[in-house]
N, C-alpha and C positions, 0 to 999 in steps of 0.2 A: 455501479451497483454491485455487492455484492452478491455471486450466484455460486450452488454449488456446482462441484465439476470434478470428477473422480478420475482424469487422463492424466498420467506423467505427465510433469514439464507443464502441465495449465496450472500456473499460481503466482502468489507474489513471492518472489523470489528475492532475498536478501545476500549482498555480498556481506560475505563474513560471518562474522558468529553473531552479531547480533542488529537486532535493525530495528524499527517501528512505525508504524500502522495508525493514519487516525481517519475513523469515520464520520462522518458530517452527515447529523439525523437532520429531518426538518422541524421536530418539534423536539423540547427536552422531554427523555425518558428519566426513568428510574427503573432499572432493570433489578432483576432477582437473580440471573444465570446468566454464562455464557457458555456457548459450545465452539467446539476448535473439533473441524476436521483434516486428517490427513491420508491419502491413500495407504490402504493396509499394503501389508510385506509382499503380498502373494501377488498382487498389480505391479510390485513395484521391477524394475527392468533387473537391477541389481541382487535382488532377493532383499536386501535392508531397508530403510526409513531414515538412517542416521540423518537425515537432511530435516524430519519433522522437530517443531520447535520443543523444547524440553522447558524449560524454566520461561514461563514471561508473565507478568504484571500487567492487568488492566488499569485504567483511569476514568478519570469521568471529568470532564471540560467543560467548563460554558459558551466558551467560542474555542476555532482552532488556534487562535493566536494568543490562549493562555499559558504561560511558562508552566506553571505545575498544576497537575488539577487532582483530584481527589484519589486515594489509593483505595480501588474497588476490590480489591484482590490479588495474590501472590499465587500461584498453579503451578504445576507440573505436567505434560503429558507424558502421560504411559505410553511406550511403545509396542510396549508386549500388548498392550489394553485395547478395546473397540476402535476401530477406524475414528469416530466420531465421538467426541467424549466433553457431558457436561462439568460449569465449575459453576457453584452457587457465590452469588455474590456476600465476601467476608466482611465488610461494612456498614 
């Protein structure tokens, strides 16, 4: 399940620059938003964030084992911006 959790080091952690993520609902949504949280600067052990994601692309699937699924939206997070920060779905 996804929970939140604001301690360094509790997360999904990706090698390398880039990775991906799929969630499995039990019913089909149609969402309006997503939010992406990352612990702010001031928790952080280093003083920076550079580890939180900056550019990633939502989807939308009918099962996990479809190759490409609908492009919900393109984002950016702020690092300078709220720990916790909405993106409206652009589709």
């Amino acid at each position: 399940s996804v929970q939140p959790d604001m301690y360094p080091g509790n997360c999904w952690a990706f090698k390398g620059s880039q990775g991906y993520l799929v969630v499995r609902l039990s019913m089909k949504i149609y969402p309006t938003a997503f939010t992406l949280e990352h612990i702010p600067k001031s928790l952080s052990p280093t003083g920076n964030i550079t580890s939180a994601p900056r550019n990633f692309s939502v989807y939308g699937l009918d099962d996990e084992y479809q190759e490409e699924g609908k492009l919900l939206g393109e984002y950016v997070y702020d690092q300078e911006g709220e720990p916790l920060q909405m993106f409206p779905v652009m589709v």
